[in-house]
N, C-alpha and C positions, 0 to 999 in steps of 0.2 A: 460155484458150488456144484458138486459134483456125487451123485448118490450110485450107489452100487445098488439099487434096487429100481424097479421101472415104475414110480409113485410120480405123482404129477409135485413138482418143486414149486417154494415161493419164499419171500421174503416176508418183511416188516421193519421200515427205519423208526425207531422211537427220540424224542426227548432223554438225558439221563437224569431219574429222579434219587440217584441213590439206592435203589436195589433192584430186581428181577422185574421184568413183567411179568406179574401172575396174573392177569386179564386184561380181554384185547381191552386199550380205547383209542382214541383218536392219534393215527403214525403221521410222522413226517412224510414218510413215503411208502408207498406197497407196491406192491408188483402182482398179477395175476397166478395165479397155480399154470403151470405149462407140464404136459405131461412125456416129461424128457429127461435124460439123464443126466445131461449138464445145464444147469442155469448161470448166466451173466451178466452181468449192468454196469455201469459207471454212473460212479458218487462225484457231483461237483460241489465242494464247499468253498464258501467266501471266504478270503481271506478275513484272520481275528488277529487281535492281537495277545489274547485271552487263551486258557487252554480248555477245548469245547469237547466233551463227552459226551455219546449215543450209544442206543441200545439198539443191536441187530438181533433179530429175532430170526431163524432160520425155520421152517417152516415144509411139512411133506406130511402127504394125504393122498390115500389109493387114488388111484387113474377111474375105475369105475366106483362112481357116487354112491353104488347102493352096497358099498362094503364098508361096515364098520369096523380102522384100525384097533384090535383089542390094543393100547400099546404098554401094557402091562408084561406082556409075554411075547412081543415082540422088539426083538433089535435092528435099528437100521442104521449102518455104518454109511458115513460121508466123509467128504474133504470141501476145506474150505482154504482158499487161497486169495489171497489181499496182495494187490500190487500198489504202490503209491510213490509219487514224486518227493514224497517231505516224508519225514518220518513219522511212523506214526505205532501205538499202541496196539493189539489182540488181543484183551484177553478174556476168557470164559466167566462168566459172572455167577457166583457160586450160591447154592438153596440156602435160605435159612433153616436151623435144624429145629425139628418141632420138636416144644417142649410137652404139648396133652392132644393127641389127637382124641375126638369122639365121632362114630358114625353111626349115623340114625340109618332106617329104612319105612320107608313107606308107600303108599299107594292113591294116587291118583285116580279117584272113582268121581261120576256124577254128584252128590254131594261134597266134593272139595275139590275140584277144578273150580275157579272162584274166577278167573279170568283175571284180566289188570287193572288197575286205580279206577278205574272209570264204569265198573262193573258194580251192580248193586251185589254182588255176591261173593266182592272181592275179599273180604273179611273170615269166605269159609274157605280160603286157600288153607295147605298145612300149616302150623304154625308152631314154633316150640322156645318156651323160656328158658332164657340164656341168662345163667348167674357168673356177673365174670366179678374175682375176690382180688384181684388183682392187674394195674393195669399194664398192657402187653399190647405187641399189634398178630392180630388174630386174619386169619385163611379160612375163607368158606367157600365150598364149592358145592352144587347140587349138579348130579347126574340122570337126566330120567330118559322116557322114552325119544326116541330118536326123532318122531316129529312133532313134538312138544315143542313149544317156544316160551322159556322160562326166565327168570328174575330170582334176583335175592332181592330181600327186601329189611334190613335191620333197623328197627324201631325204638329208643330209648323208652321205659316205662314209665319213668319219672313217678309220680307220688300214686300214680292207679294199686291198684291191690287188683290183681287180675282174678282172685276169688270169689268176687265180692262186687267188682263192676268189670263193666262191658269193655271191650278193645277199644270200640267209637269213642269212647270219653278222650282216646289222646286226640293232640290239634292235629286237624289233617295235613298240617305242615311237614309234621316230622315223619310222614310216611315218605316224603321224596329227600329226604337228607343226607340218607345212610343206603344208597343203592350203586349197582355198576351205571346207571343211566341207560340199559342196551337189552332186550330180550335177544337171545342166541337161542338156533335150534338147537336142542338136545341138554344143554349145560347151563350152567349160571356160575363166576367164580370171582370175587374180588377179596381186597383186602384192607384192610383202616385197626386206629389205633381205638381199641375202646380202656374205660376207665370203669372199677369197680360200680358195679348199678347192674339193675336187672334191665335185661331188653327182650326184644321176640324176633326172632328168627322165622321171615314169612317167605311161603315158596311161591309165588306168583304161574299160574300157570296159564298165560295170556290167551292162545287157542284152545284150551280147555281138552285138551288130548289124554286119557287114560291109558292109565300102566303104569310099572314100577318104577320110584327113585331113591337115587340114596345122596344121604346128605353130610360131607365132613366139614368138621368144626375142628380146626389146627390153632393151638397159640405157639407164637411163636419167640423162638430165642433170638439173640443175638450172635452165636457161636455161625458159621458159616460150613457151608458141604458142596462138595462135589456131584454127592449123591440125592438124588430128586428128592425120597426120602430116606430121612436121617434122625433119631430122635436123642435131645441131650440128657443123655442118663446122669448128669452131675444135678438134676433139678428133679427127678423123682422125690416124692412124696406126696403133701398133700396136694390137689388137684388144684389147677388155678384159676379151674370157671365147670360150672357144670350145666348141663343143657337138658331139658325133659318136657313132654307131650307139654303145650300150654292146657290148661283148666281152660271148660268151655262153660259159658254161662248158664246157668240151668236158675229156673223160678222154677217153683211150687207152683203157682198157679199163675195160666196164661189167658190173658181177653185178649182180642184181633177187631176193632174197630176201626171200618169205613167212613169215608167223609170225601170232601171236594171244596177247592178254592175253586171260587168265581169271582170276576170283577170286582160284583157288589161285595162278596166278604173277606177277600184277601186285603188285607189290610198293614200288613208288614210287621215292622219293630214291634213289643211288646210291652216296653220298659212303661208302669204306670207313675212312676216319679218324674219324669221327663216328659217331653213336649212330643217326644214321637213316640207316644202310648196312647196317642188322642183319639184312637177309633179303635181302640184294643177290642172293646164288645162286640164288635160286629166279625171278628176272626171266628173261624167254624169251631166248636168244641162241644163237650159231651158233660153232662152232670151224673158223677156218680154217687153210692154211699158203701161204708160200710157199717156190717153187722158188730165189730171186732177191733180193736186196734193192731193193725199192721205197718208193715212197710211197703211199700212201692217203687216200684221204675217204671219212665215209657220212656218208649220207642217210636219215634216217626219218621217215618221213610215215604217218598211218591210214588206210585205205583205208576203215574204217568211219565216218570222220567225211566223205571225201569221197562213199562214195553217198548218206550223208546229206545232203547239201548238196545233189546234184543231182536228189535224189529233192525236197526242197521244191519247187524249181525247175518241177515237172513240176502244170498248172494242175489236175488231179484229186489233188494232194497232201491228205492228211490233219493235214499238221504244220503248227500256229499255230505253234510255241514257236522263239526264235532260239536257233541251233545255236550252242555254245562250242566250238574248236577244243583237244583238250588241249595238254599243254606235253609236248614229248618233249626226250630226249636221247640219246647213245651211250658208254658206257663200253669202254675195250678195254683186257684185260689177259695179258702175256706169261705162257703155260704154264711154268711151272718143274718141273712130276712133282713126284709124291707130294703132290698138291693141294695145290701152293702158287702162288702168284701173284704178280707185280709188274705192278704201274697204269702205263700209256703215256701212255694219252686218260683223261683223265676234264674233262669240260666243265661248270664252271659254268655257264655260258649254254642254259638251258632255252627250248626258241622255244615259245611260246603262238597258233603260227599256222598258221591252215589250209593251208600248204603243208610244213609237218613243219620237221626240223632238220636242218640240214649240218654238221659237224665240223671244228675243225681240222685241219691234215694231221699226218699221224702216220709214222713211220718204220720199216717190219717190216724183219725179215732171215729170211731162212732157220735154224730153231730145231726140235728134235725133237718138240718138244708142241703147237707151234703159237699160234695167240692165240684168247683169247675174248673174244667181242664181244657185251656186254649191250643190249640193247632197253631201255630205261627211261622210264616216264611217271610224272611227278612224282605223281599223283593216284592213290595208295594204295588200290586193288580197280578199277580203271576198267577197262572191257572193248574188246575189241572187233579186229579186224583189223589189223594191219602189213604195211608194204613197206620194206623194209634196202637201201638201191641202197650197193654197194662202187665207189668208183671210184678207180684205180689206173694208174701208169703201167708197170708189169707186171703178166702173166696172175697170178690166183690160181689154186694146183693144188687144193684141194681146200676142201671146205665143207659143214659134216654140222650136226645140229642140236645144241647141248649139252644137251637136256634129261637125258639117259640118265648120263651126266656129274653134272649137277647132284645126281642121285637119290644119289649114291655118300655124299653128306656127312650125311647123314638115315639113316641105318639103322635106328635106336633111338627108339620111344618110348615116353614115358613118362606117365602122368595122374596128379595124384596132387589135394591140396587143403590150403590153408590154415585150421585152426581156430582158436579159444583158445587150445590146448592147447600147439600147434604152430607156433604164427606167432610167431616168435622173436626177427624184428625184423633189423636190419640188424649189422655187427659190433661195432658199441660197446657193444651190449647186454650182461646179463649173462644174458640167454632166447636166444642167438643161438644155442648149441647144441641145442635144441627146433627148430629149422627140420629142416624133413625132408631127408634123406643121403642121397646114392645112391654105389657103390663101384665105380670100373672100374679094371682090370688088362690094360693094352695088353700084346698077345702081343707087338709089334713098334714100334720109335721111328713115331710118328706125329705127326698134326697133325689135331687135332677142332674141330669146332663144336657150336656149344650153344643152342640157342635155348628161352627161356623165353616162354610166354606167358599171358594172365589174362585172362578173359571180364570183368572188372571194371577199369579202370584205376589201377594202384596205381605208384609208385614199386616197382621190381622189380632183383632182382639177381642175379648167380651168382659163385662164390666157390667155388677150385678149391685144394684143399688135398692136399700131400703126406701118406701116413696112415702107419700098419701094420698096415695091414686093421683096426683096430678105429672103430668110431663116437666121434664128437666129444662132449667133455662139457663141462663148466663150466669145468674144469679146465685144458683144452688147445688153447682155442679162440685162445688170444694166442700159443700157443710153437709149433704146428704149423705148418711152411713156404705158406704161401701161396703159391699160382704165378701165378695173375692173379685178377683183379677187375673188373668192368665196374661204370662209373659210376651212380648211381639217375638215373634219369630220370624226367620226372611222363607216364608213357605205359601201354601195357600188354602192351610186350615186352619184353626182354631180351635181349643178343646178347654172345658173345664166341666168342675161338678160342685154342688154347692148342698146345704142344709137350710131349705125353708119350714119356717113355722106357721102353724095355722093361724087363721086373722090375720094376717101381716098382708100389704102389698108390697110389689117387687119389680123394678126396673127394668128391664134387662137392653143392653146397647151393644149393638156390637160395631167395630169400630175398623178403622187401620191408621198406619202410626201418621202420616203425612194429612193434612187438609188437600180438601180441592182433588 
């Protein structure tokens, strides 16, 4: 290859996927930039017996580094010459002609440099809804400051209403599905087939570098050009996708509530129907009320994972290791007095992403106990700092922490140990009465909790028996009233909650599934 101009030359072998490269990824083969007017190599391919097509990419860029080719308004004329023992094909691989270009313009300031996936800020990168009406395979390229290192980033919306709820609500799956996989200084450019649906079109701006960029949106035809760009005027009319600023979340009114996992109160899953919702009370959370019937959302995000994040960031850092963002969630449940509850929110959708979780919206009224709203991180003892943002379309009147609350269900405890002698096995045994007894006589109709636990993991149980006041024997272990039972589980707690009555005694055993 041979250029009439004194630009440092290079190549690129590609795979043939069936049309152009329009962005780098991963070549067969490369070769370095050499800053010289002829460049050379030799191709050895293996013998096929098949006929095998590749992409050469020819490749020139100034000799000094700090000159940006405009190459809009410059031409560089080369020669390229192929020698080979077998015969072989040349030929030019021609543009697709764009059927709708659209070009945005924006700017990269402190409030939307948002960094990459791993950034609790990543979410305020630019971002713009992209309505495509028709499916096509679509060309996006971003252009910005020269040492910016940027991303595209295209996101299916699937059922979100981006008016109405937060970006967070998609799975943080589908932010790595639809990317080039590669931050490039200066640019970002790939290409894929999208299908009518609205998506978002996010600029990633990994080093966080300010200054101008411009962003085009190409769909593209099937006709074929010579010409870089070429547009097919036989397809003019209505437009086949349109692209504008995404809508940014705004609430009426915002609370910013602090909190912290500890040991003691990280307590993971939330699900109170299931077996790993058996220490749900003891997660950090806040009781609020209101004055009004509204709506709401929250927002929970770690503030312990984001100074970690920008503490790496900082070039006298001491952390090799890459940060995991945990996975949060928010539970919220109506006060009914006399410590009982009904679940409003409860969110399957746990986000595993360094910008925290948003909620569905939830519907309060004005009620005398108020609501509690759990803090919950799937990852059972994990520590570390909280921020609970409420956003609502009326004021909240009041908001205190539930810890003091939570304390109220825990009065009593107890230690005790399983041996030979005493380990009795679960109820079908005929040693089930050997498990150790404990007797309570509620002054007053209540509603308990019980929580069992084992330094060892055993299948474990509790098992809550109508008495009269005497201990369980061999005898009476199948005719006395059972009031509830929690399932064995292969774990090493136990949980239940039960409704006792006043005057009544009450057995309580707690067990695991084997004798001995």
């Amino acid at each position: 290859m041979k250029e009439e101009n004194m630009n440092s030359l290079s190549y690129k072998l590609y795979s043939y996927s069936g049309d152009r490269i329009i962005f780098p990824n991963e070549p067969l083969r490369t070769h370095p930039y050499q800053p010289r007017e002829l460049l050379s190599d030799v191709f050895i391919f293996e013998a096929s017996k098949e006929v095998e097509i590749y992409v050469l990419v020819l490749l020139s860029t100034p000799t000094n580094p700090d000159v940006k080719p405009n190459l809009q308004n410059q031409t560089y004329n080369f020669t390229l010459e192929v020698f080979s023992f077998i015969e072989i094909d040349v030929i030019e691989l021609p543009y697709r002609k764009i059927r709708q270009r659209e070009i945005r313009k924006g700017t990269f300031e402190t409030n939307n440099s948002g960094g990459n996936i791993l950034s609790p800020a990543f979410l305020t990168n630019p971002k713009y809804l992209l309505t495509v009406k028709e499916k096509a395979d679509y060309h996006f390229k971003v252009e910005g400051p020269k040492e910016s290192s940027l991303m595209l980033v295209i996101i299916p919306l699937g059922n979100l209403d981006p008016k109405s709820e937060h970006l967070a609500r998609i799975n943080f799956q589908n932010f790595l599905n639809h990317n080039p996989g590669f931050y490039f200084q200066g640019f970002s450019s790939f290409k894929l087939t999208l299908r009518p649906d609205k998506y978002v079109v996010l600029i990633s701006n990994q080093n966080r570098k300010a200054g101008e960029y411009t962003l085009y949106a190409d769909s593209l035809a099937n006709q074929l050009s010579y010409h870089k760009v070429e547009f097919d005027n036989t397809s003019l009319g209505e437009k086949k996708f349109s692209i504008d600023v995404f809508p940014d979340f705004v609430s009426k009114n915002v609370k910013e509530l602090s909190g912290e996992w500890t040991k003691e109160n990280s307590k993971g899953t939330s699900r109170i129907q299931t077996q790993d919702y058996q220490n749900f009370m003891k997660n950090p959370g806040f009781i609020m009320k209101v004055g009004k019937p509204c709506k709401a959302r929250f927002s929970l995000a770690s503030t312990t994972y984001a100074h970690d994040y920008y503490e790496t960031l900082e070039e006298d850092s001491e952390r090799t290791y890459t940060l995991e963002p945990p996975s949060l969630s928010v539970a919220v449940y109506e006060l009914l007095g006399d410590f009982k509850f009904k679940m409003i929110l409860e969110d399957d959708h746990y986000a595993p992403a360094a910008w925290g979780f948003f909620s569905n919206e939830v519907n309060l009224k004005p009620n005398e106990n108020g609501y509690l709203v759990l803090c919950l991180n799937y990852e059972k003892g994990y520590t570390g700092q909280f921020k609970l943002t409420v956003n609502s379309d009326e004021p909240i009147e009041t908001i205190k922490d539930a810890s003091d609350m939570m304390k109220l269900a825990f009065t009593h405890k107890m230690k005790g140990f399983w041996a030979k002698e005493n380990a009795g096995g679960c109820m079908s045994e005929l040693t089930f009465y050997k498990n150790p007894s404990y007797e309570i006589v509620p002054s007053e109709d209540c509603e308990i909790y019980v929580e069992l636990t084992c330094m060892e993991p055993h299948p474990l149980c509790i098992s809550i028996f109508e008495s009269d006041g005497k201990g369980i024997t061999e005898f009476d272990a199948n005719v006395l009233n059972n009031v509830v039972t929690n399932a064995y589980l292969t774990q090493d707690m136990a949980f239940l909650r039960a409704d006792f009555e006043r005057g009544k005694t009450y057995l309580l055993i707690p067990s695991t599934f084997r004798p001995g």
